[in-house]
ROLUM-690731 format. One record per residue: residue number from 1; residue in one letter; x, y, z of N, C-alpha, C in turn. Coordinates in nm, 3 decimals, always signed. Layout:
BEGIN
<atom seq="NUM" type="A" n_x="X" n_y="Y" n_z="Z" ca_x="X" ca_y="Y" ca_z="Z" c_x="X" c_y="Y" c_z="Z"/>
...
***
This chain:
BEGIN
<atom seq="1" type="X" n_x="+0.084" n_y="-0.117" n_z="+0.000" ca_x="+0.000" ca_y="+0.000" ca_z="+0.000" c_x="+0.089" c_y="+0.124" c_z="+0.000"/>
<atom seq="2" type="X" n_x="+0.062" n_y="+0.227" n_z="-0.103" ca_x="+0.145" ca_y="+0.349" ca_z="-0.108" c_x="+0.060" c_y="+0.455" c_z="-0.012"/>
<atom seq="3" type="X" n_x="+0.094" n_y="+0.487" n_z="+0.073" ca_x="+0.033" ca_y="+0.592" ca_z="+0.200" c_x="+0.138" c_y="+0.671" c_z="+0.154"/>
<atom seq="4" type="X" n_x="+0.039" n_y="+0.787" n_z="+0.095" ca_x="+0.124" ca_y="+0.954" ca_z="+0.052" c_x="+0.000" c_y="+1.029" c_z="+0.136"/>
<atom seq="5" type="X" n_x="+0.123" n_y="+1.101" n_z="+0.232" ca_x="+0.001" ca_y="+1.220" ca_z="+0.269" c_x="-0.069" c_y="+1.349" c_z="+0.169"/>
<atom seq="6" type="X" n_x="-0.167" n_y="+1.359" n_z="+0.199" ca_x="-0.266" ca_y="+1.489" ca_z="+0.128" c_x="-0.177" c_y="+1.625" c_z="+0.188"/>
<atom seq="7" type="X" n_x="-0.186" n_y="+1.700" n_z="+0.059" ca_x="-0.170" ca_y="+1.816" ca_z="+0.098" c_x="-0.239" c_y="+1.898" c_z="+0.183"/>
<atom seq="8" type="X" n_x="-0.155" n_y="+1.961" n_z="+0.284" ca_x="-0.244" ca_y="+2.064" ca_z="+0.362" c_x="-0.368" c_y="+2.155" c_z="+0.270"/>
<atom seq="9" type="X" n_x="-0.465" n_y="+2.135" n_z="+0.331" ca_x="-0.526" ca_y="+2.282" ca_z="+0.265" c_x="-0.598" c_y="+2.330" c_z="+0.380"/>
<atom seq="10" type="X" n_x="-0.625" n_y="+2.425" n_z="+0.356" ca_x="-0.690" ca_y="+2.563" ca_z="+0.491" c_x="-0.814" c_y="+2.518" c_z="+0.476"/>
<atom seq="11" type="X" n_x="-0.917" n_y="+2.490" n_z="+0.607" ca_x="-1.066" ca_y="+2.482" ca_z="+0.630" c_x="-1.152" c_y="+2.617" c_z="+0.545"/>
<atom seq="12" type="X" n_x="-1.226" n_y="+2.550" n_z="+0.498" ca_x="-1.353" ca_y="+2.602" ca_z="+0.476" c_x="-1.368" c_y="+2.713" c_z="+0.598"/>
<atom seq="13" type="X" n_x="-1.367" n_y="+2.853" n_z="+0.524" ca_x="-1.498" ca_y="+2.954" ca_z="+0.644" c_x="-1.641" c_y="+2.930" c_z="+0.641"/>
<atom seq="14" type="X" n_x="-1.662" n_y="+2.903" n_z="+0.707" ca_x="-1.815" ca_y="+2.878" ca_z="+0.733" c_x="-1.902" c_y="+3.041" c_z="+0.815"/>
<atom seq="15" type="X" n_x="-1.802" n_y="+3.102" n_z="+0.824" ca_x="-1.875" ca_y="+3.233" ca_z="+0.941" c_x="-1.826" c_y="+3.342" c_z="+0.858"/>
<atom seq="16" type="X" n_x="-1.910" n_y="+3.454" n_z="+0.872" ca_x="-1.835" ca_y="+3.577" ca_z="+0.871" c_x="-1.801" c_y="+3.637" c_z="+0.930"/>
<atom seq="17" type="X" n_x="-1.730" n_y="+3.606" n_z="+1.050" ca_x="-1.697" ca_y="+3.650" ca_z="+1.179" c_x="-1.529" c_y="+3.707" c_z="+1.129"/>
<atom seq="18" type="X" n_x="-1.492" n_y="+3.853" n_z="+1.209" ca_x="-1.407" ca_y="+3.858" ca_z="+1.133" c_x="-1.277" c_y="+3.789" c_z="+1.241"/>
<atom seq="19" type="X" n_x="-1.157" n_y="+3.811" n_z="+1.171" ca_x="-1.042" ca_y="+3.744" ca_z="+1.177" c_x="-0.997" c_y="+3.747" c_z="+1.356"/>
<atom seq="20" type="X" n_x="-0.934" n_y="+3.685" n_z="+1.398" ca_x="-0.905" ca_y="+3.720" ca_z="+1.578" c_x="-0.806" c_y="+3.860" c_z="+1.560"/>
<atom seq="21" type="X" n_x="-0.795" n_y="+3.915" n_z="+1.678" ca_x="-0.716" ca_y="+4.067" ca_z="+1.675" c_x="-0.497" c_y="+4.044" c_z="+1.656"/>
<atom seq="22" type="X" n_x="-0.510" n_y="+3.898" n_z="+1.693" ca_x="-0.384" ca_y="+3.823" ca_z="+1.731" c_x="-0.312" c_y="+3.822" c_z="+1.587"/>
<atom seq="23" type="X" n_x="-0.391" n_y="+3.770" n_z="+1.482" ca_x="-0.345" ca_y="+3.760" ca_z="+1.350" c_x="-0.261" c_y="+3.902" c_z="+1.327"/>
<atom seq="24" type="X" n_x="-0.315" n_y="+4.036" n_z="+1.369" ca_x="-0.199" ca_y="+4.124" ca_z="+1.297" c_x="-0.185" c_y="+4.213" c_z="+1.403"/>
<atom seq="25" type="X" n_x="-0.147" n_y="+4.128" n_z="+1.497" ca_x="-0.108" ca_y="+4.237" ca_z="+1.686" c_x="+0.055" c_y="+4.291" c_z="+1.673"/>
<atom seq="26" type="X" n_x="+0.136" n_y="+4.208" n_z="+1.586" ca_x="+0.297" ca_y="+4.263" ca_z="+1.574" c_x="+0.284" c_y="+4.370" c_z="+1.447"/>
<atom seq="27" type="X" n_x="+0.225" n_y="+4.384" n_z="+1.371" ca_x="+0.253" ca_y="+4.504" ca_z="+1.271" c_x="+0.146" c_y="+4.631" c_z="+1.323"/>
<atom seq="28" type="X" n_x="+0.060" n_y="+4.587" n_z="+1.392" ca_x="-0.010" ca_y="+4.752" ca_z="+1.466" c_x="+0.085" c_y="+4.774" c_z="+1.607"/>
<atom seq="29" type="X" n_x="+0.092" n_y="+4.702" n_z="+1.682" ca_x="+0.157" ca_y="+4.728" ca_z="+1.770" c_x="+0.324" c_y="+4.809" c_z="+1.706"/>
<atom seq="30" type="X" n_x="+0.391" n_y="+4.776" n_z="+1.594" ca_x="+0.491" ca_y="+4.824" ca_z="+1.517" c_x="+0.477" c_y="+5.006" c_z="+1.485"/>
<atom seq="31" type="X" n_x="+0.340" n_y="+4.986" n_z="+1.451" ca_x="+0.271" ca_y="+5.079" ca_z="+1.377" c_x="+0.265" c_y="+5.227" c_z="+1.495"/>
<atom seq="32" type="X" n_x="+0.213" n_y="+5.146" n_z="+1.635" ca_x="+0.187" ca_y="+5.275" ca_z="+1.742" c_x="+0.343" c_y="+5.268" c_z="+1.781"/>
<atom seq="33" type="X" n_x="+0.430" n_y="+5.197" n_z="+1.818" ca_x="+0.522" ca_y="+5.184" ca_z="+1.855" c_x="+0.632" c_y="+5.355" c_z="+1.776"/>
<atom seq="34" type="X" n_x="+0.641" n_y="+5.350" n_z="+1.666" ca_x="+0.676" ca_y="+5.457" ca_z="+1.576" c_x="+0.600" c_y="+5.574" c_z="+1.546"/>
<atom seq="35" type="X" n_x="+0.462" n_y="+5.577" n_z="+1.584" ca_x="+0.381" ca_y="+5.687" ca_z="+1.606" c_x="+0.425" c_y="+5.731" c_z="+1.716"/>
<atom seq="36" type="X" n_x="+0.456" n_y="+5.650" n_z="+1.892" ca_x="+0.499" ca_y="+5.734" ca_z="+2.018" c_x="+0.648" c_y="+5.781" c_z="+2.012"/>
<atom seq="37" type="X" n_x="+0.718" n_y="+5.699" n_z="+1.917" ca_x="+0.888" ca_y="+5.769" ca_z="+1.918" c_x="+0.841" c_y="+5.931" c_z="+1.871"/>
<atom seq="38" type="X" n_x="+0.761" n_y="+5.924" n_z="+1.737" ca_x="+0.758" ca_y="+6.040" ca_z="+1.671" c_x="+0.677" c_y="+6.181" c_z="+1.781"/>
<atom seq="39" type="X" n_x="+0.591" n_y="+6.108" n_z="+1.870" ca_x="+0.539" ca_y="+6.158" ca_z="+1.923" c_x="+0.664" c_y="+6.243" c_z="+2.018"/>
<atom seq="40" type="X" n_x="+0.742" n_y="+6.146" n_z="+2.104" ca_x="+0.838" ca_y="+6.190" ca_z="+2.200" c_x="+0.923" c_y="+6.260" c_z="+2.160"/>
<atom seq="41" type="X" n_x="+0.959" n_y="+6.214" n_z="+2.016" ca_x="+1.049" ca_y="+6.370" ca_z="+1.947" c_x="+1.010" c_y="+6.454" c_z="+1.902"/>
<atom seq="42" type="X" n_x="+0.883" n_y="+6.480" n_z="+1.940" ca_x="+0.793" ca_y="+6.637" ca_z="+1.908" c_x="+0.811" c_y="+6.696" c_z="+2.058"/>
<atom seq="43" type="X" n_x="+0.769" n_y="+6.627" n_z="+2.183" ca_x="+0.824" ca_y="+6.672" ca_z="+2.276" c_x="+0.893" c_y="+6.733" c_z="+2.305"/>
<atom seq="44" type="X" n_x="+1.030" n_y="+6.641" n_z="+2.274" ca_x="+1.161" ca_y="+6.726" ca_z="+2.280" c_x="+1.170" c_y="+6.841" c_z="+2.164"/>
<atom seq="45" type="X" n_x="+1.109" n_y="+6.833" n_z="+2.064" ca_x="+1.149" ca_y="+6.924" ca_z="+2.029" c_x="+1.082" c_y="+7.081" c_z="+2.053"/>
<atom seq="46" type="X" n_x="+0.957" n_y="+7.059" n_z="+2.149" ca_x="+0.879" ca_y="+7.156" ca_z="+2.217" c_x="+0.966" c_y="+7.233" c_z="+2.282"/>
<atom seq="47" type="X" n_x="+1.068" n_y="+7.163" n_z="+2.381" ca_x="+1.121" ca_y="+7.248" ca_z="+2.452" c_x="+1.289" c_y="+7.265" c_z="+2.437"/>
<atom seq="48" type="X" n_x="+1.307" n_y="+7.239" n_z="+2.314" ca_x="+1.428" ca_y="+7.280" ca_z="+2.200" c_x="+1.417" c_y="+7.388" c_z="+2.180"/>
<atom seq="49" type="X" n_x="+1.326" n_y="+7.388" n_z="+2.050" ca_x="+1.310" ca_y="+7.491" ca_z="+1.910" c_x="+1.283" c_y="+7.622" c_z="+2.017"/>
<atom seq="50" type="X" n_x="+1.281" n_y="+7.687" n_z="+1.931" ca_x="+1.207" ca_y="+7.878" ca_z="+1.959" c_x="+1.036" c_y="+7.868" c_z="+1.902"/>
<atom seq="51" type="X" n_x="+1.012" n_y="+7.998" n_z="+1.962" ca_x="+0.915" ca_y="+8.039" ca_z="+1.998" c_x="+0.785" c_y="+7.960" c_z="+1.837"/>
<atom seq="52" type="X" n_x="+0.812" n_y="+7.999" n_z="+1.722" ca_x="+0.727" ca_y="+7.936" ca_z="+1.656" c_x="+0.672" c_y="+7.825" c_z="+1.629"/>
<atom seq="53" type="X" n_x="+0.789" n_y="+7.756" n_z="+1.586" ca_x="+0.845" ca_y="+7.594" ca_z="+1.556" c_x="+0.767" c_y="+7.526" c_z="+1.738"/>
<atom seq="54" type="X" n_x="+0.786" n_y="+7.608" n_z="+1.798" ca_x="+0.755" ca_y="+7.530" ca_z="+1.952" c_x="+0.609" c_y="+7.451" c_z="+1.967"/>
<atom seq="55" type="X" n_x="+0.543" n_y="+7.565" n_z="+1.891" ca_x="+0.384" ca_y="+7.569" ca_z="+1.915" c_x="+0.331" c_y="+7.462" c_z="+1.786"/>
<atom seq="56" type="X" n_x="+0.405" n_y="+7.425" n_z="+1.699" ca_x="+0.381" ca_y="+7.321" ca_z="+1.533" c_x="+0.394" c_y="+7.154" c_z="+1.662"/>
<atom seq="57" type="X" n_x="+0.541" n_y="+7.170" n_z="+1.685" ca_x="+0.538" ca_y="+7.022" ca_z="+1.788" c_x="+0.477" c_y="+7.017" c_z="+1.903"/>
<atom seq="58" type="X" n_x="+0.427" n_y="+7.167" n_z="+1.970" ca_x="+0.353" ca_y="+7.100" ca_z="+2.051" c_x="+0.161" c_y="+7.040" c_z="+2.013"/>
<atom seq="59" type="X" n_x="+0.167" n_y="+7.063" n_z="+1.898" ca_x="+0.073" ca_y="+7.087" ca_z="+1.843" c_x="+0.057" c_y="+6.921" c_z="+1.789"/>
<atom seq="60" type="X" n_x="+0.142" n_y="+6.924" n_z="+1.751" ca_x="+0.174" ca_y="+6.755" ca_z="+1.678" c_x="+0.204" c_y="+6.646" c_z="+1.774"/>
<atom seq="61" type="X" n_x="+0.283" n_y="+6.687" n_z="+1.923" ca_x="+0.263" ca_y="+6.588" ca_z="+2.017" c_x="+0.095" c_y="+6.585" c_z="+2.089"/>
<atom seq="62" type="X" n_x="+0.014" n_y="+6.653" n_z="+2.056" ca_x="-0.059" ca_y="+6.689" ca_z="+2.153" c_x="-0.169" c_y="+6.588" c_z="+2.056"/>
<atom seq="63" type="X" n_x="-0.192" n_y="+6.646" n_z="+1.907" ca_x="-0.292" ca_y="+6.538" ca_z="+1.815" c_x="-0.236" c_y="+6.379" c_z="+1.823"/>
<atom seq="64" type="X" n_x="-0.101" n_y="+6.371" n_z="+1.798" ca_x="-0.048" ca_y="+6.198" ca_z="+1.747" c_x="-0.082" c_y="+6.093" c_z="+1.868"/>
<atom seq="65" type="X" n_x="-0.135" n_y="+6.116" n_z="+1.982" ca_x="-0.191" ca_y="+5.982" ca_z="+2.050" c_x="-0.326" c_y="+5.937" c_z="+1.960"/>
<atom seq="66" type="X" n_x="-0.394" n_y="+6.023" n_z="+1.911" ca_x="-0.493" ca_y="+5.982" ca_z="+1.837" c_x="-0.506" c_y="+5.941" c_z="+1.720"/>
<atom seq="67" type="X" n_x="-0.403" n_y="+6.002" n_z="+1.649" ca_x="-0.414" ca_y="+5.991" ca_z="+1.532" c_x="-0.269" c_y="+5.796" c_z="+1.516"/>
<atom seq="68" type="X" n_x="-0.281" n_y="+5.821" n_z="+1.627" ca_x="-0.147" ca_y="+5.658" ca_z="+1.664" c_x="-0.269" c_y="+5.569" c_z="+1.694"/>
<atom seq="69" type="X" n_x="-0.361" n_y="+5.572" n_z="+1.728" ca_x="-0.428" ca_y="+5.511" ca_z="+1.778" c_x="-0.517" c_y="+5.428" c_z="+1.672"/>
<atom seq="70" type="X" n_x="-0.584" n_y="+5.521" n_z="+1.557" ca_x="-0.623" ca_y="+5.510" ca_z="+1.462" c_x="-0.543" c_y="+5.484" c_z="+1.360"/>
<atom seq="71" type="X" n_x="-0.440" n_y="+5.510" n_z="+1.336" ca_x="-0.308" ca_y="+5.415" ca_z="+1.231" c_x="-0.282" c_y="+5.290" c_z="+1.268"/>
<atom seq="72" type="X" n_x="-0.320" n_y="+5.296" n_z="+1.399" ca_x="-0.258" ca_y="+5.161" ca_z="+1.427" c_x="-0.389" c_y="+5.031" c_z="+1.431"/>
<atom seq="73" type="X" n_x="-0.526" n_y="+5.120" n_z="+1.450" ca_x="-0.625" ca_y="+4.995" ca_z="+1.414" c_x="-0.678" c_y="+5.018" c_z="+1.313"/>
<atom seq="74" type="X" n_x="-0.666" n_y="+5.063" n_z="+1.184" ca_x="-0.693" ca_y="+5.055" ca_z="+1.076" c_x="-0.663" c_y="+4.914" c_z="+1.000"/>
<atom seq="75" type="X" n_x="-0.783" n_y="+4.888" n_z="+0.922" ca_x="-0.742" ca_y="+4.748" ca_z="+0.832" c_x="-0.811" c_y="+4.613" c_z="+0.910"/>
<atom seq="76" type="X" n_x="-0.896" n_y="+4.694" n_z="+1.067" ca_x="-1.002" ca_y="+4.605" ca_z="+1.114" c_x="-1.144" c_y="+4.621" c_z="+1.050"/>
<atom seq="77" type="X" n_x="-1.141" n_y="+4.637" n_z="+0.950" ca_x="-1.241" ca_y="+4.626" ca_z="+0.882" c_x="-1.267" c_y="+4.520" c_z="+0.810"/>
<atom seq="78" type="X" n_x="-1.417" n_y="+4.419" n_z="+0.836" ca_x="-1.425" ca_y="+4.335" ca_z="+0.743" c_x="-1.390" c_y="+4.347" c_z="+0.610"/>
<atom seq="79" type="X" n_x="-1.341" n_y="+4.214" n_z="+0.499" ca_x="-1.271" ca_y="+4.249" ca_z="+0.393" c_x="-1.396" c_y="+4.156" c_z="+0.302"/>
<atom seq="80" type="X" n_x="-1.433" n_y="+4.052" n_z="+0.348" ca_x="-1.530" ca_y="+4.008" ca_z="+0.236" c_x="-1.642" c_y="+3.921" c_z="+0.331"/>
<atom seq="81" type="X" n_x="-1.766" n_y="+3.899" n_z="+0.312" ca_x="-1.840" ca_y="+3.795" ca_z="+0.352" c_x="-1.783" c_y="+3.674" c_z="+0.246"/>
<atom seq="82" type="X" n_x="-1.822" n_y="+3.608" n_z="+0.331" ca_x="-1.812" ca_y="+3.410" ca_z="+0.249" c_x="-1.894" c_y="+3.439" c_z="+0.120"/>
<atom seq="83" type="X" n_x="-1.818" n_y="+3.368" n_z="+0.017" ca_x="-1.849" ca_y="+3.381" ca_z="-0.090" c_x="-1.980" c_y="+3.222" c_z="-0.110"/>
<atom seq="84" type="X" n_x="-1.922" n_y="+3.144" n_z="-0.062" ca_x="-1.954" ca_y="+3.041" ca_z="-0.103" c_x="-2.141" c_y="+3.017" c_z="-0.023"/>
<atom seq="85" type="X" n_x="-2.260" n_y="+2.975" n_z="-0.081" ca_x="-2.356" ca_y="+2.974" ca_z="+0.045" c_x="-2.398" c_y="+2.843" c_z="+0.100"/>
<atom seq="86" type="X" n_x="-2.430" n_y="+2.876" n_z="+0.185" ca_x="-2.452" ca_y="+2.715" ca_z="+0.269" c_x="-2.606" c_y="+2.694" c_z="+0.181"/>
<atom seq="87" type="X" n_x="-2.536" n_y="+2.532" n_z="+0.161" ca_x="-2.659" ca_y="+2.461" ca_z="+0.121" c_x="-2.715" c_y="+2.353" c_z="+0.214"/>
<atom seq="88" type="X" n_x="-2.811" n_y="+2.354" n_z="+0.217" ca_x="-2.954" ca_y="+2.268" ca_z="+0.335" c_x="-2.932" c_y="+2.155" c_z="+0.287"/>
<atom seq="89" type="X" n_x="-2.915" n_y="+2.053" n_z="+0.309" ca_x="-2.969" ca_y="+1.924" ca_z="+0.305" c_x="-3.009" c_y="+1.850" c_z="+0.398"/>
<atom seq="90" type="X" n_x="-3.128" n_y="+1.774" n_z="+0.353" ca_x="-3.236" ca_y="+1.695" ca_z="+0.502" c_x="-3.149" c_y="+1.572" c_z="+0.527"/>
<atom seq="91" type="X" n_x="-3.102" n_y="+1.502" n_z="+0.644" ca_x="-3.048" ca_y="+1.421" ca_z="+0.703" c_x="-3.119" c_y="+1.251" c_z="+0.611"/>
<atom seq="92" type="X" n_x="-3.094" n_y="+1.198" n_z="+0.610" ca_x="-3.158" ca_y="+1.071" ca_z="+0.568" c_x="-3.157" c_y="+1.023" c_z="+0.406"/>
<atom seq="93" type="X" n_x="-3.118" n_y="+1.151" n_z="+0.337" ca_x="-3.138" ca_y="+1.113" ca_z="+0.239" c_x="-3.033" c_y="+1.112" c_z="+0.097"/>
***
């Protein structure tokens, strides 16, 4: 008897439930991670720069927790319902 295993293939979705948050937690977490550096070097540069330039970074540290927040959960948006539809069939037959 020749026993060759089957190729992997990925399950059937059966739900449109969307994806777990785990699947893309290292590239958002990446994402805020480089939004708070940028954030902290607006900081510093608040109390660097002179008088104009002061009020642009403090201006820009003061919006980027939010706008980090929202870069970084973007792309949780469902992308498709199941294409395929469930079909009924009665038991017995």
């Amino acid at each position: 008897m020749d026993f060759k295993r089957k190729p992997k293939t990925s399950p059937h979705q059966i739900t449109g439930a969307a994806e777990p948050l785990s699947t893309n937690l290292a590239g958002r977490q990446k994402r805020y991670f480089i939004s708070m550096m940028i954030r902290t070097g607006c900081f510093l540069l608040t109390v660097i720069v002179p008088s104009p330039w002061r009020w642009i970074f403090f201006a820009g540290a003061f919006t980027l927790p939010y706008i980090a927040v929202v870069v970084a959960n973007a792309g949780r948006e469902r992308e498709t319902a199941p294409t395929a539809p469930v079909i009924s069939r009665e038991l017995g037959s």
